[in-house]
LOLUMTOR-762807 format. One record per residue: residue in one letter; x, y, z of N, C-alpha, C in turn. Coordinates in nm, 2 decimals. Layout:
N
(pt "a" (X Y Z) (X Y Z) (X Y Z))
...
END
This chain:
162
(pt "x" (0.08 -0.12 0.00) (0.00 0.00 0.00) (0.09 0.12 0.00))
(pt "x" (0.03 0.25 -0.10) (0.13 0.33 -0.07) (0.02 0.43 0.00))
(pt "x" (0.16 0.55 0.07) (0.08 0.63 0.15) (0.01 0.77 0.06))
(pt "x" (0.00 0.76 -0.03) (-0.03 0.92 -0.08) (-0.07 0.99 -0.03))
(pt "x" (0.06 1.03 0.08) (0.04 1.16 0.15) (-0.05 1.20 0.23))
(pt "x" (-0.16 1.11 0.29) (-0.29 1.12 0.36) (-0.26 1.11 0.45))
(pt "x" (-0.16 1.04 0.52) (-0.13 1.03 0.65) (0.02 1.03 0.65))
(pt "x" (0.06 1.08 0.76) (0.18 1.09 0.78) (0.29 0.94 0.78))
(pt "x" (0.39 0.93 0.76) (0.46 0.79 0.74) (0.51 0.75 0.87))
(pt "x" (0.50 0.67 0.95) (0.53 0.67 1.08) (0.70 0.64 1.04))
(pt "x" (0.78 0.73 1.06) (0.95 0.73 1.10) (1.02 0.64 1.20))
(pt "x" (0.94 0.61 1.28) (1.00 0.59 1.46) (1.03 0.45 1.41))
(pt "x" (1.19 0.41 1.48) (1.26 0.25 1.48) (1.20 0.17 1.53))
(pt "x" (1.21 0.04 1.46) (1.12 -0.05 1.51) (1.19 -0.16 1.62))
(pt "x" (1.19 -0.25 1.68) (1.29 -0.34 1.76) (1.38 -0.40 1.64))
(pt "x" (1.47 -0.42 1.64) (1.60 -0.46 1.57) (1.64 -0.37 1.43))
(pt "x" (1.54 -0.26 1.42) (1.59 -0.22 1.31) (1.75 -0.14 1.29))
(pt "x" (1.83 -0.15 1.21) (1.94 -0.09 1.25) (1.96 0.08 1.24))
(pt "x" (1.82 0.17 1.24) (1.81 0.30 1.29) (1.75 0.34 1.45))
(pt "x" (1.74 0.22 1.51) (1.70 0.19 1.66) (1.86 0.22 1.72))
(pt "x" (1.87 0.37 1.77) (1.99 0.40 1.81) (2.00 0.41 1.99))
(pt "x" (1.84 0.39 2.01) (1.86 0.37 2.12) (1.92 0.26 2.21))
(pt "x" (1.93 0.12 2.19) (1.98 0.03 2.22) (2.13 -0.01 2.13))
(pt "x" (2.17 0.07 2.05) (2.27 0.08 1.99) (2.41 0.10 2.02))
(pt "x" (2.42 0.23 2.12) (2.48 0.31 2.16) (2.59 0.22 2.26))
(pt "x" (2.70 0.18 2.27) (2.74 0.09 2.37) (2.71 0.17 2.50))
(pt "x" (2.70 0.28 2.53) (2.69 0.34 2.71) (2.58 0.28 2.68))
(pt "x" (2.47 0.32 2.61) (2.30 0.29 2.68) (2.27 0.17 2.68))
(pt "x" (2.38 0.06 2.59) (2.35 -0.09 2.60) (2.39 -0.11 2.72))
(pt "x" (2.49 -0.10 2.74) (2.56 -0.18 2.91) (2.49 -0.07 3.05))
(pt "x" (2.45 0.01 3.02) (2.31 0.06 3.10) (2.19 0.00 3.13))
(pt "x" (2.17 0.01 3.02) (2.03 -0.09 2.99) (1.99 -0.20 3.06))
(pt "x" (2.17 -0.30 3.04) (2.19 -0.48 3.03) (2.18 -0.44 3.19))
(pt "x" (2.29 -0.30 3.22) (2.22 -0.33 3.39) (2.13 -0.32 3.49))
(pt "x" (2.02 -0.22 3.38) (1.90 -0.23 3.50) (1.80 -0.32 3.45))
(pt "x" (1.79 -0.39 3.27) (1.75 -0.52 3.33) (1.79 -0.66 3.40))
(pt "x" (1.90 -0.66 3.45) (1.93 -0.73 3.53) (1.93 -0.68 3.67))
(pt "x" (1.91 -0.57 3.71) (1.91 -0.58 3.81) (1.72 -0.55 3.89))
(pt "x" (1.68 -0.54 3.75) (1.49 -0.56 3.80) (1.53 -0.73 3.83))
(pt "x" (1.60 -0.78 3.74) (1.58 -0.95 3.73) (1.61 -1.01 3.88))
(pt "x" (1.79 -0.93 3.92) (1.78 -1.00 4.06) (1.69 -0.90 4.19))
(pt "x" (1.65 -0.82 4.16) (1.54 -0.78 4.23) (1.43 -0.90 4.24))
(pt "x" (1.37 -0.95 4.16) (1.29 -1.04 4.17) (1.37 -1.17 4.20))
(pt "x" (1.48 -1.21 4.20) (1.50 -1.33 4.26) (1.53 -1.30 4.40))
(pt "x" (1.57 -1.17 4.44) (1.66 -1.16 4.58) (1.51 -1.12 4.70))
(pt "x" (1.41 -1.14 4.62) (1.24 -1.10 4.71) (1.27 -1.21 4.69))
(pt "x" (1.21 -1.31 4.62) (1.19 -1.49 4.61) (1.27 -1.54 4.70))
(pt "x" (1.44 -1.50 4.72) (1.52 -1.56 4.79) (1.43 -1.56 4.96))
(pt "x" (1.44 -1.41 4.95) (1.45 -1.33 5.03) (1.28 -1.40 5.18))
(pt "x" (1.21 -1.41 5.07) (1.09 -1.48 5.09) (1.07 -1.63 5.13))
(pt "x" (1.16 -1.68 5.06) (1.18 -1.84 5.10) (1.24 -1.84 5.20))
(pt "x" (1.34 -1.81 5.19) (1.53 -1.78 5.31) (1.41 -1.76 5.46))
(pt "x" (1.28 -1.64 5.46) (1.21 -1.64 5.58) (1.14 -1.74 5.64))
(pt "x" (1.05 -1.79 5.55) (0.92 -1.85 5.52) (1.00 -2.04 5.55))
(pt "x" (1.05 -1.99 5.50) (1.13 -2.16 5.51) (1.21 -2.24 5.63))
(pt "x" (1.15 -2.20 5.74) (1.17 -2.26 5.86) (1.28 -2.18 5.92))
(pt "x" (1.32 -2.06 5.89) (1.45 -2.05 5.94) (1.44 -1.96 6.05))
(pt "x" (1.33 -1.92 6.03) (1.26 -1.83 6.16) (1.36 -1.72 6.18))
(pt "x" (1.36 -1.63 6.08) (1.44 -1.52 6.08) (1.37 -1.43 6.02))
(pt "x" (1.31 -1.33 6.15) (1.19 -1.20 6.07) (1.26 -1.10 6.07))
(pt "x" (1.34 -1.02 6.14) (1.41 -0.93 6.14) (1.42 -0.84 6.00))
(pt "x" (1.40 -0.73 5.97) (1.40 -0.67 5.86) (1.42 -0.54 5.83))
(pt "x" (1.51 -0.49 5.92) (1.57 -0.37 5.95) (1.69 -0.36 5.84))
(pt "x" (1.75 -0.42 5.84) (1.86 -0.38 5.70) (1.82 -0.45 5.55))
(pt "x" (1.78 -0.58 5.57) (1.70 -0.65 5.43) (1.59 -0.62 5.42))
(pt "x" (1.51 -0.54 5.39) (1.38 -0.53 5.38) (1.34 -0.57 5.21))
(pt "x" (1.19 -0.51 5.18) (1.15 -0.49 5.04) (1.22 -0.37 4.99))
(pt "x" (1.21 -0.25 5.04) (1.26 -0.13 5.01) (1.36 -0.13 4.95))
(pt "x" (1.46 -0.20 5.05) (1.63 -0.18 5.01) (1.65 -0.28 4.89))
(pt "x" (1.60 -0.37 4.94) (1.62 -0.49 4.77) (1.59 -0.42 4.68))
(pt "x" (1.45 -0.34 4.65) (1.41 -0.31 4.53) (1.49 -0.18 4.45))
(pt "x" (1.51 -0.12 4.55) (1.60 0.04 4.56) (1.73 -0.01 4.53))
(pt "x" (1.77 -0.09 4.60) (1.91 -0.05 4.59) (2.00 -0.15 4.52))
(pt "x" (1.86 -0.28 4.48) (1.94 -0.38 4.37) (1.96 -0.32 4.21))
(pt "x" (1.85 -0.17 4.21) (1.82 -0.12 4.11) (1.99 -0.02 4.10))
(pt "x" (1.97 0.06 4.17) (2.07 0.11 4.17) (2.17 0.10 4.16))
(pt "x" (2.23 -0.02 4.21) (2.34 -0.09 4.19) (2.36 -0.15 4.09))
(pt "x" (2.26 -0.23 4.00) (2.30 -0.25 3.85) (2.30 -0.16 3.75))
(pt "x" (2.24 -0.07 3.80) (2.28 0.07 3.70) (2.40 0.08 3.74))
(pt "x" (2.49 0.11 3.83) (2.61 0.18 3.82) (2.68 0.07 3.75))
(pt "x" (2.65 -0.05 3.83) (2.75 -0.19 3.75) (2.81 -0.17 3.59))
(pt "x" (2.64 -0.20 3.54) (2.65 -0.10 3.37) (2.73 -0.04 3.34))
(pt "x" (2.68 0.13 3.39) (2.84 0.22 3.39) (2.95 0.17 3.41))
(pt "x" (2.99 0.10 3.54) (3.12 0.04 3.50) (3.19 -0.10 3.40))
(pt "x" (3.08 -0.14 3.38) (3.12 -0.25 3.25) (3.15 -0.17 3.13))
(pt "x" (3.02 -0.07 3.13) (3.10 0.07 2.99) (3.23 0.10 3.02))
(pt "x" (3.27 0.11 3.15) (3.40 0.18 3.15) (3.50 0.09 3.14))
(pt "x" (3.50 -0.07 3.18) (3.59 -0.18 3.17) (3.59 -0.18 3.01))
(pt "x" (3.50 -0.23 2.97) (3.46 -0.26 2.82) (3.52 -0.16 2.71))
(pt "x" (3.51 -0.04 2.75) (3.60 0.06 2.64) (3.72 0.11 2.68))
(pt "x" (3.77 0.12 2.83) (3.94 0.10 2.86) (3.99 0.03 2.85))
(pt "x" (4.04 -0.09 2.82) (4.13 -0.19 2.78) (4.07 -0.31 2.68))
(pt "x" (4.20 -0.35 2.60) (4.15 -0.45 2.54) (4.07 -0.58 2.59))
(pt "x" (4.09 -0.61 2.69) (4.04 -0.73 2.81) (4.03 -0.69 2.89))
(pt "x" (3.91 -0.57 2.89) (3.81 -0.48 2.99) (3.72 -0.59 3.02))
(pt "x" (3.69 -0.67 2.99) (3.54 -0.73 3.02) (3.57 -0.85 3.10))
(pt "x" (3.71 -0.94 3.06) (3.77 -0.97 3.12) (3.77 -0.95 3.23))
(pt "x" (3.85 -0.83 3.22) (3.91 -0.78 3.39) (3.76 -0.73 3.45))
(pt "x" (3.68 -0.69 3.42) (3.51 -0.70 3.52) (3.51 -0.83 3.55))
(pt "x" (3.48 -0.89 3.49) (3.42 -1.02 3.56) (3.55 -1.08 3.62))
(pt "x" (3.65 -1.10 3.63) (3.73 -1.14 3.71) (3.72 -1.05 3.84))
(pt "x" (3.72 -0.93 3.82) (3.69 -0.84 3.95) (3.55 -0.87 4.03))
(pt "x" (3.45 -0.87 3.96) (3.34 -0.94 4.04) (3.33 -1.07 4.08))
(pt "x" (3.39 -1.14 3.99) (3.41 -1.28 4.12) (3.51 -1.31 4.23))
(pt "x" (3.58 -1.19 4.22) (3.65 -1.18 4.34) (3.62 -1.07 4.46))
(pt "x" (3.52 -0.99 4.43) (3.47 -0.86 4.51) (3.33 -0.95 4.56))
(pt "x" (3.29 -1.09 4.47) (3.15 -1.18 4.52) (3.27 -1.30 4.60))
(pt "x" (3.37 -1.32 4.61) (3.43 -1.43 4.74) (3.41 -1.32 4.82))
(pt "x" (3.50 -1.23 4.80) (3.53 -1.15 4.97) (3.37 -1.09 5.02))
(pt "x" (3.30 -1.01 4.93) (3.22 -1.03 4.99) (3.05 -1.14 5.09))
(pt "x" (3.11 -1.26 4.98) (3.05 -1.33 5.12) (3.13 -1.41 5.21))
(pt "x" (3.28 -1.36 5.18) (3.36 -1.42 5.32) (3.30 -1.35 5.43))
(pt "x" (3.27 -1.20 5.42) (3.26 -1.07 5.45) (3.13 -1.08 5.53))
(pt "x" (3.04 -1.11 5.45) (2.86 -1.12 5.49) (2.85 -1.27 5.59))
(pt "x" (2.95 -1.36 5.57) (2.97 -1.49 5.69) (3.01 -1.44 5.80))
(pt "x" (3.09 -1.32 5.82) (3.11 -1.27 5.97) (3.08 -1.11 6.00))
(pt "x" (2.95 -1.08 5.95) (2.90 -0.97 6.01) (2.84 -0.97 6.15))
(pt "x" (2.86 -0.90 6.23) (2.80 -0.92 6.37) (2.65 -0.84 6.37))
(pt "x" (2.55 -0.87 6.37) (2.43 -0.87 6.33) (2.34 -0.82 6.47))
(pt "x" (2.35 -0.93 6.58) (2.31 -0.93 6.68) (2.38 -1.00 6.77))
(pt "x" (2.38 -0.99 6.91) (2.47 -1.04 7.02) (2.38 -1.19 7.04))
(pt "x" (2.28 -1.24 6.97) (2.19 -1.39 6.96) (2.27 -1.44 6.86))
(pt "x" (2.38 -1.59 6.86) (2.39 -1.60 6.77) (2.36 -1.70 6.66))
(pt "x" (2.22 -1.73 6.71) (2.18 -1.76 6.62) (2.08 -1.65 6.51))
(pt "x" (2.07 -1.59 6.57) (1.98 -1.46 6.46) (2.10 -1.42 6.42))
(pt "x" (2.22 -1.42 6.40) (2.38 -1.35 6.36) (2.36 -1.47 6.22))
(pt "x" (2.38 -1.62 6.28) (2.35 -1.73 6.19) (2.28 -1.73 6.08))
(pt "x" (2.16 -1.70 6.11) (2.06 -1.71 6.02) (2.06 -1.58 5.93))
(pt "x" (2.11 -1.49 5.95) (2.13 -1.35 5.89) (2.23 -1.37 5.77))
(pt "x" (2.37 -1.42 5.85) (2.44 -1.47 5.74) (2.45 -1.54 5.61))
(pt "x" (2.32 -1.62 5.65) (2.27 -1.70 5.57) (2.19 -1.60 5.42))
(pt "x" (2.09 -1.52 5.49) (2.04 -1.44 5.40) (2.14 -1.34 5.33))
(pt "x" (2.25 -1.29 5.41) (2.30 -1.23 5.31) (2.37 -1.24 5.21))
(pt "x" (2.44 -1.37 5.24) (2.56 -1.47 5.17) (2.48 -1.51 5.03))
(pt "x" (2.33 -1.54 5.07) (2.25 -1.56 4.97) (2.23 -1.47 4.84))
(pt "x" (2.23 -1.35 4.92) (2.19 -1.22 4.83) (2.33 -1.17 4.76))
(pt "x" (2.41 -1.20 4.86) (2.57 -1.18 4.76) (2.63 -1.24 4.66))
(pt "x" (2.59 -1.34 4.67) (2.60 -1.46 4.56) (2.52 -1.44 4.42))
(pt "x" (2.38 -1.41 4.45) (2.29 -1.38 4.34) (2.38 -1.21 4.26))
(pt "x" (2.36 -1.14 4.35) (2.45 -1.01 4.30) (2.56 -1.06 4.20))
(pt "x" (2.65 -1.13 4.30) (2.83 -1.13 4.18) (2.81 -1.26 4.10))
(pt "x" (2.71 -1.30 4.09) (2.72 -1.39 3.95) (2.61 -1.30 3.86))
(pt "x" (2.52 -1.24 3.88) (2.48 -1.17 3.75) (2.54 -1.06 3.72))
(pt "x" (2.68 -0.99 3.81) (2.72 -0.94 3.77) (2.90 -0.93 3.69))
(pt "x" (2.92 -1.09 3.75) (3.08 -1.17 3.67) (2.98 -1.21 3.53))
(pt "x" (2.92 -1.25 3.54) (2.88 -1.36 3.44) (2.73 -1.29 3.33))
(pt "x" (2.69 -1.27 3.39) (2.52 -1.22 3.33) (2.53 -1.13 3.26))
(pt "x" (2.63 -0.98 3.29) (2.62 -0.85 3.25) (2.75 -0.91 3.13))
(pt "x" (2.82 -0.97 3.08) (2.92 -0.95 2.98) (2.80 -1.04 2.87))
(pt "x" (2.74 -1.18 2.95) (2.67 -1.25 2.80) (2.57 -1.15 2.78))
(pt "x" (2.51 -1.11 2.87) (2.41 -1.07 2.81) (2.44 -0.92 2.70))
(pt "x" (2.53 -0.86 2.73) (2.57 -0.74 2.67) (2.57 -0.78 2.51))
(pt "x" (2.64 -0.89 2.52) (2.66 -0.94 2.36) (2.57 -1.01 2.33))
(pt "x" (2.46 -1.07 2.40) (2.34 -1.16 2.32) (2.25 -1.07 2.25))
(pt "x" (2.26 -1.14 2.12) (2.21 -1.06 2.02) (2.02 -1.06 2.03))
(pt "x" (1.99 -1.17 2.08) (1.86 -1.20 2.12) (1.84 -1.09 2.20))
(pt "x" (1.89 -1.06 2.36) (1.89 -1.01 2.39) (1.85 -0.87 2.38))
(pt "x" (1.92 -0.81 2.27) (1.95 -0.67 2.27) (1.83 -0.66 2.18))
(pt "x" (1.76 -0.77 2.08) (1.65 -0.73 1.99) (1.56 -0.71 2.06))
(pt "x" (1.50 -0.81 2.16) (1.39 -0.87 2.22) (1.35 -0.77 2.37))
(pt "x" (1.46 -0.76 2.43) (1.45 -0.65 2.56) (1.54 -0.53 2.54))
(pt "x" (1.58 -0.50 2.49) (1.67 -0.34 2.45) (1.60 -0.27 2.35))
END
C-alpha cells in the first residue's frame, strides 16, 4: 500500500531495526543490560528473600533486608554496574575480562565478608542473617561476573528486551 500523502509515514525505529539508536549506543546498552538485570535480581533476591524467611528458618528481622532496600538498591546498583562494565569494556582490550574477574573476586570477599558480620549479640539470629546475606551476595556477583558480559553481547537479547 502506498501512502499518498494522507497520512503521515510513521519514522520511529522499530525493535531490531538498524536505525533503533537507542539500544545501539554501547553506554546505553551496558546501561540498559544493567538495569534489566538488576529488575531481574530484584525479583530473585524478594523470592530468595521470601523463602530464606518463610522456610523454617525463623528469621523475621527486617531492618537492614527489607522490600525497600532490595528493590532500591538492587536497582541502583546494577545501573552503576553497567556504567562500569561501559568503562571496563572501552578501557582496555580485556576490559570485560578484567570485570568479571573483578566481580568474582569482590563476590568471594564479599560473602567471606557477609559470613562474619556481627548482626546481633543472639547467635543464632547472627547465623541465620548470614545466611540471607551470603545468599543475596551470591545472586549479585554472579549476574554481575557472568550475566552483565553475556548478556551485553546476546544478540537475542539486545533485539527482544533493549
Amino acid at each position: 500500500m502506498e501512502n499518498n500523502n494522507k497520512e503521515p509515514r510513521d519514522e520511529s525505529s522499530q525493535i531490531g531495526d538498524p536505525n533503533d539508536f537507542t539500544s545501539s549506543f554501547p553506554f546505553m546498552k551496558a546501561l540498559m543490560t544493567g538495569l534489566a538485570i538488576g529488575i531481574t535480581d530484584t525479583v530473585l533476591c524478594l523470592g530468595y528473600n521470601l523463602l530464606y524467611r518463610d522456610g523454617g528458618h525463623g528469621f523475621f528481622s527486617s531492618d537492614i533486608i527489607n522490600v525497600s532496600s532490595i528493590i532500591f538498591g538492587t536497582n541502583i546498583l546494577f545501573v552503576l554496574i553497567g556504567v562500569l562494565f561501559f568503562a571496563f569494556a572501552k578501557g582496555a582490550m580485556k576490559g570485560e575480562v578484567m570485570f568479571s574477574i573483578l566481580f568474582i573476586v569482590l563476590t568471594i570477599i564479599g560473602a567471606i565478608w557477609a559470613g562474619h558480620v556481627h548482626r546481633s549479640a543472639d547467635p543464632d539470629m547472627n547465623a541465620r542473617f548470614h545466611g540471607l546475606l551470603v545468599g543475596m551476595v551470591l545472586i549479585f556477583g554472579v549476574s554481575a561476573a557472568v550475566g552483565m558480559p553475556v548478556l551485553y553481547h546476546s544478540r537475542k537479547f539486545g533485539q527482544y528486551v533493549l
